[in-house]
N, C-alpha and C positions, 0 to 999 in steps of 0.2 A: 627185361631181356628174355626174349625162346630162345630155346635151349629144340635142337635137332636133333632125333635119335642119329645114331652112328652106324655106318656106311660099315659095310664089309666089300670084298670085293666079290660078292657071290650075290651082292645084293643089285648089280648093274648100276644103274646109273645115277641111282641114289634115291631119297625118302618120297621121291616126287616120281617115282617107276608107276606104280601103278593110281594112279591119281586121271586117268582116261582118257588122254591122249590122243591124238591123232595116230590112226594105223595108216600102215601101207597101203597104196590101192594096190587091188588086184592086176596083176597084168594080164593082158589080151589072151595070152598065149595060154592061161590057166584056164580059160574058160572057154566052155564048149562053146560049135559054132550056134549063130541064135540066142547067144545068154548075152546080153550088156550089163556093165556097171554103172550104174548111174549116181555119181555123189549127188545128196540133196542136203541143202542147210535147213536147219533147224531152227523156228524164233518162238521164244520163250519171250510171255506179258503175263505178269502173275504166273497162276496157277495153268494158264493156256497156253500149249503150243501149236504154232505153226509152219506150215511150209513156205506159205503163200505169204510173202512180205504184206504186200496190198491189206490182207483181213489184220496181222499183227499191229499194223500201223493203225487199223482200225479200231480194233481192241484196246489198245495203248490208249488212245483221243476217249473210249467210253471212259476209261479210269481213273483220266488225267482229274483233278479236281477243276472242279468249275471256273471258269477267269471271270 
């Protein structure tokens, strides 16, 4: 059985607060004219990251053990 540290109410929302999260996007209005946000995902094979699914998937198939 785990056993969970204990919650205060100053601790927000609990033991999983700071564990990385999705933020809030910026909204339009924060940002000067000419600056965009652009969310980009992230793909993680091993120790390799990328943006570009296409090369992850690549990567992946180098790794995979031989069939």
């Amino acid at each position: 059985m785990s056993t969970l540290p204990e919650t205060t109410s100053t601790t927000g929302k609990g033991p999983w607060e700071n564990e990385g999260g999705a933020l809030a996007p910026h909204s339009s209005s924060e940002l000067p004219d000419g600056i965009t946000a652009i969310p980009v995902t992230h793909y993680r094979v091993g120790n390799y990251t990328y943006t570009n699914l296409r090369d992850a998937m690549a990567e992946y198939q180098r790794q995979a053990p031989g069939d």
